[in-house]
C-alpha positions as CSV (number, residue, x, y, z in Angstrom):
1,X,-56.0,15.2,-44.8
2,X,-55.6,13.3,-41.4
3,X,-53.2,11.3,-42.9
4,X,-51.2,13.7,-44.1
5,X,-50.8,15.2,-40.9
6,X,-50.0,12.2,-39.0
7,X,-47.1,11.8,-41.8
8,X,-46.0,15.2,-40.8
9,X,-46.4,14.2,-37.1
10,X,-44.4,11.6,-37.6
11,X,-41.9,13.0,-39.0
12,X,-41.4,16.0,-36.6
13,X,-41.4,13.2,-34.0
14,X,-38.2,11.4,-35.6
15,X,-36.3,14.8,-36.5
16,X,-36.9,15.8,-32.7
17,X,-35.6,12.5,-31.7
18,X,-32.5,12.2,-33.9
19,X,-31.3,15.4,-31.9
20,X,-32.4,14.2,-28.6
21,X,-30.4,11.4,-28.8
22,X,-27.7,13.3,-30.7
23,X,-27.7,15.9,-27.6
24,X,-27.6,13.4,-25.2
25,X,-25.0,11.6,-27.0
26,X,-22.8,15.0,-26.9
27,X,-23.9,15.4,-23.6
28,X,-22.6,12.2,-22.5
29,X,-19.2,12.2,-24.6
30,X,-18.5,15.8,-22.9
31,X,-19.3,14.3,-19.3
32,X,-16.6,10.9,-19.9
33,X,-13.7,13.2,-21.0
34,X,-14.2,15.3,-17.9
35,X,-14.9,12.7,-15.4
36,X,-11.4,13.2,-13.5
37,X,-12.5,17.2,-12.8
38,X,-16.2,16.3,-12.3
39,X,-15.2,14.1,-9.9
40,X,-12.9,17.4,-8.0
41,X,-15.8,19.8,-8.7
42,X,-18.6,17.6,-8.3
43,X,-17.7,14.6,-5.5
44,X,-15.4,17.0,-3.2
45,X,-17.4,18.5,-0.7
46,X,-16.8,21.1,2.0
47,X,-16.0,20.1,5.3
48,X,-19.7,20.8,6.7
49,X,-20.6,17.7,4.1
50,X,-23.2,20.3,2.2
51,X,-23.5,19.0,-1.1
52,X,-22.3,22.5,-2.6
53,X,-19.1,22.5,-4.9
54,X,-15.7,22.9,-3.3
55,X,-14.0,24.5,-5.9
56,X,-11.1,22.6,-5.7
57,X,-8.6,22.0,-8.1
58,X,-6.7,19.4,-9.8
59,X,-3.3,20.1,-8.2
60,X,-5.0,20.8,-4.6
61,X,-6.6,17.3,-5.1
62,X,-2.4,15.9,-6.2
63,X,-1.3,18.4,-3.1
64,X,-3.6,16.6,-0.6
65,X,-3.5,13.1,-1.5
66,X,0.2,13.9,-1.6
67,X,0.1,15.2,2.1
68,X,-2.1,12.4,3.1
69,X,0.6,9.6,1.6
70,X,3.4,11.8,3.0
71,X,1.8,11.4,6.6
72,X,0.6,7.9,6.8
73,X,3.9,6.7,5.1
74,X,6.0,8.4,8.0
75,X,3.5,6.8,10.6
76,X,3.8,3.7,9.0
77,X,7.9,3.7,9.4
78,X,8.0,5.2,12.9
79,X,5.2,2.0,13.7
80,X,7.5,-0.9,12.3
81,X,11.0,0.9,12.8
82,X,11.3,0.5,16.3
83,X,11.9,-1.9,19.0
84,X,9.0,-5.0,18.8
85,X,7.6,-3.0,15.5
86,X,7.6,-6.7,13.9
87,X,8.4,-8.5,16.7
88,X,5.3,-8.0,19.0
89,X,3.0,-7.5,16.0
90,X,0.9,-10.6,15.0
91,X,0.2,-8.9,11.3
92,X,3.6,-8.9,10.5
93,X,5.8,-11.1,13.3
94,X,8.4,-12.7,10.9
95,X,8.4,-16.7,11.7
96,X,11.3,-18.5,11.0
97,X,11.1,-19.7,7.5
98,X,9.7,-22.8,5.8
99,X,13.4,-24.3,5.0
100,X,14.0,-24.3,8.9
101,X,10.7,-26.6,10.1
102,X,12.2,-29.8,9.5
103,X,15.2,-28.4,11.8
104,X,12.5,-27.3,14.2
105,X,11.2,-30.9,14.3
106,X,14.0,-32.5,14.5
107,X,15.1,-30.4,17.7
108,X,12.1,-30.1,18.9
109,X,12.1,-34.3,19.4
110,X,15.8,-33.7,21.2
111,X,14.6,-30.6,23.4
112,X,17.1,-28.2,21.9
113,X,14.6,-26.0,19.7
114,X,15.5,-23.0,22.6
115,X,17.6,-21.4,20.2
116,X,15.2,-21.1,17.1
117,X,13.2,-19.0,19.3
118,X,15.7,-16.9,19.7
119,X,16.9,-17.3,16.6
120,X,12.7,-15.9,15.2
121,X,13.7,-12.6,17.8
122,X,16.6,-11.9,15.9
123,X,15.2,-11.9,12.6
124,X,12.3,-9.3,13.6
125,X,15.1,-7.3,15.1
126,X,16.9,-6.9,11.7
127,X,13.5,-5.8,10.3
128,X,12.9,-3.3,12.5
129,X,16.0,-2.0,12.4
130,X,16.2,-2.1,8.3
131,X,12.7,-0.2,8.3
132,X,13.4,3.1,8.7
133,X,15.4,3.1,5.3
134,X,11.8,3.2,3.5
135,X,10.9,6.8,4.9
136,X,12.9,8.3,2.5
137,X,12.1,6.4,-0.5
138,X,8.3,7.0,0.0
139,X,9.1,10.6,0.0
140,X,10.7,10.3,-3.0
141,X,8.2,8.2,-4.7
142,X,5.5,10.9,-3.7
143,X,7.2,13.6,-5.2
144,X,7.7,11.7,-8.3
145,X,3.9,11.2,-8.6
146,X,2.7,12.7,-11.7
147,X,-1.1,13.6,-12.5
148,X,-2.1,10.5,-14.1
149,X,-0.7,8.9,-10.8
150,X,-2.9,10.5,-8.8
151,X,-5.7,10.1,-10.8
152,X,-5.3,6.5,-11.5
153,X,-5.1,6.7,-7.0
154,X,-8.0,8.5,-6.1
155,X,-10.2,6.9,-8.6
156,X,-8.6,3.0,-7.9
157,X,-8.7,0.4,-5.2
158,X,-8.8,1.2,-1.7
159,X,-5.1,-0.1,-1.8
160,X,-4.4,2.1,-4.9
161,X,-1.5,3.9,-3.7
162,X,0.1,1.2,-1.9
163,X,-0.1,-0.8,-5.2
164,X,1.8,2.3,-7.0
165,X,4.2,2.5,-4.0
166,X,5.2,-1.5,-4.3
167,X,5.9,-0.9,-7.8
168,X,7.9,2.0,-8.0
169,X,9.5,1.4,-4.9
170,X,10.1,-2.3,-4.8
171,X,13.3,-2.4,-6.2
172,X,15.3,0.3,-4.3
173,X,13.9,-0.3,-1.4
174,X,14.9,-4.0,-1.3
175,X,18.4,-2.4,-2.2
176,X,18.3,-0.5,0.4
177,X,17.3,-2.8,2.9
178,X,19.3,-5.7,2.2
179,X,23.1,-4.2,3.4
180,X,21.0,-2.9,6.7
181,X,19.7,-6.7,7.1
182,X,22.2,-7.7,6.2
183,X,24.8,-6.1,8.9
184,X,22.0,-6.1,11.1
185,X,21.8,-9.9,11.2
186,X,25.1,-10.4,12.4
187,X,25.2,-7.2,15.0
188,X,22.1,-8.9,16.5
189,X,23.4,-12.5,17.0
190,X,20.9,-14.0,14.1
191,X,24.3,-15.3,12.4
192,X,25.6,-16.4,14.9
193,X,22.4,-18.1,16.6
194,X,21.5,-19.9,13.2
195,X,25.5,-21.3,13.3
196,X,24.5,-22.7,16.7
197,X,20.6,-23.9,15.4
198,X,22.3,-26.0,12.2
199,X,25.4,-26.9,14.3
200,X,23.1,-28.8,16.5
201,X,20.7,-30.0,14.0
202,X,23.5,-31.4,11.8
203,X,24.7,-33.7,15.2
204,X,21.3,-35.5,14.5
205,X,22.2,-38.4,12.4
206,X,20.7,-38.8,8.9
207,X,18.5,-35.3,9.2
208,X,18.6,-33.9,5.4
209,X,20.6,-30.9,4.3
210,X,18.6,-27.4,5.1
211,X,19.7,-24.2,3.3
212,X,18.2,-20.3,3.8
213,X,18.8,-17.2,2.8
214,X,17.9,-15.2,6.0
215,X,19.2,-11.9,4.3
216,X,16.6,-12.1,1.5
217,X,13.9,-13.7,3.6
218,X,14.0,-11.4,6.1
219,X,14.0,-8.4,3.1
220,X,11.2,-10.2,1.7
221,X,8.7,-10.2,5.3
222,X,10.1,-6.7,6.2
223,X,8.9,-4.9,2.9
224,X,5.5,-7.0,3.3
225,X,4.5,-5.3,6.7
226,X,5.6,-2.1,5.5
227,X,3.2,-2.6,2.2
228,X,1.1,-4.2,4.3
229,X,0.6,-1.1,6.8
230,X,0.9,1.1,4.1
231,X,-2.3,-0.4,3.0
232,X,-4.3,0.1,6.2
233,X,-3.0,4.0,6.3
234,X,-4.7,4.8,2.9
235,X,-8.0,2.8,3.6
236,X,-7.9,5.2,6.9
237,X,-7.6,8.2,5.2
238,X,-9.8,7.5,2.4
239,X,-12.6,6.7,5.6
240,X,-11.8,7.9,8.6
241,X,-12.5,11.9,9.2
242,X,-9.6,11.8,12.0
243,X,-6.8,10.5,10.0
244,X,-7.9,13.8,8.3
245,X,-5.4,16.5,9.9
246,X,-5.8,19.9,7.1
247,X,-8.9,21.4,5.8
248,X,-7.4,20.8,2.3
249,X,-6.9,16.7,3.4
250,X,-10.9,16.9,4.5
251,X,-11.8,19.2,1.4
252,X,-10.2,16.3,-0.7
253,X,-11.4,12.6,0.8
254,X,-14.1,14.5,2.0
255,X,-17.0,13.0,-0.8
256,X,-14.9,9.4,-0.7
């Protein structure tokens, strides 16, 4: 008779645990195809920090990390598009470039390297004056975000966005840039000082030929600080309460 019963037992047991585990499993497979609203009804939190649930919704979470992009995207071009906004800036000074070090040397040994300094101002100078070009394109690239984008954002990296911003913004924003540099290089004497730099370098005798594209390199180093900034924006919204200006900003990276 006892064993009977422990077969029974036993057998209850592993019934009971087949849908236990088959709950759980439900459970689980339910939770992982809503993790993206879990995370705006679960993680958001009001402003007060009180873990109760914000209510917020999918597009209010797109509307405020839209906001927040839209902000620190403007701060970033009114930072770098101004007078010294490279220049002065030790994150994002544009040095001469690596073709132009054996002309440096070489001057340098004569006393005549004066004008590469000049020549180093005139290159941040096109920068900053190519910069504010990318206001416009970021505001573009935000309103083309779809949902997936900012999920894929608010989920990623701390550098999430700016990753998504250097890809779909890459190309027309060097395209944009390059005419301004361009026409900006010559209005601020960079042409015209590099002329002088390789005229004089070339008097040395047997120095080797030096070539650079100062258009493109200073393209390149102007849409680096400007990703590069754009960076530092997000990780301060994502962290810092004050970079935080709406209640719908707060209700949104409020749980980050």
């Amino acid at each position: 008779m006892l064993t009977i019963f422990s077969r029974l037992a036993r057998r209850y047991i592993g019934i009971t645990g087949i849908f236990l585990i088959a709950a759980s499993l439900a459970a689980a497979s339910a939770q992982a195809g809503n993790s993206w609203l879990d995370k705006g009804t679960h993680l958001l939190k009001t402003v007060t920090g009180k873990s109760q649930q914000s209510g917020i919704t999918v597009e209010e979470i797109g509307a405020g990390l839209k906001d927040a992009l839209r902000v620190g995207s403007e701060q970033v071009v009114s930072r770098l598009g101004r007078v010294n906004g490279f220049n002065t800036d030790s994150a994002v000074h544009i040095p001469l470039p690596k073709q132009l070090d054996t002309v440096k040397s070489a001057l340098t040994k004569i006393g005549m390297s004066g004008p590469l300094q000049d020549l180093e101002l005139k290159l941040n100078r096109a920068a900053e004056v190519a910069t504010p070009k990318a206001k416009e394109l970021f505001r573009q690239a935000i309103t083309d975000m779809k949902i997936d984008d900012v999920k894929a954002i608010y989920e990623g990296p701390q550098d999430a966005a700016t990753q998504y911003f250097r890809t779909s913004m890459s190309p027309s924003l060097e395209q944009e840039m390059r005419p301004i540099v361009k026409k900006s290089l010559a209005e601020v004497g960079a042409v015209q000082a590099y002329n002088n730099v390789m005229k004089r370098y070339r008097s040395i005798p047997f120095v080797p030929e030096v070539k650079a594209d100062l258009t493109q390199y200073v393209v390149d180093k102007g849409m680096n600080g400007i990703f590069y900034y754009m960076a530092q924006e997000e990780a301060a919204i994502r962290q810092n309460p004050a970079k935080r200006t709406t209640e719908l900003l707060r209700r949104v990276f409020g749980a980050k």
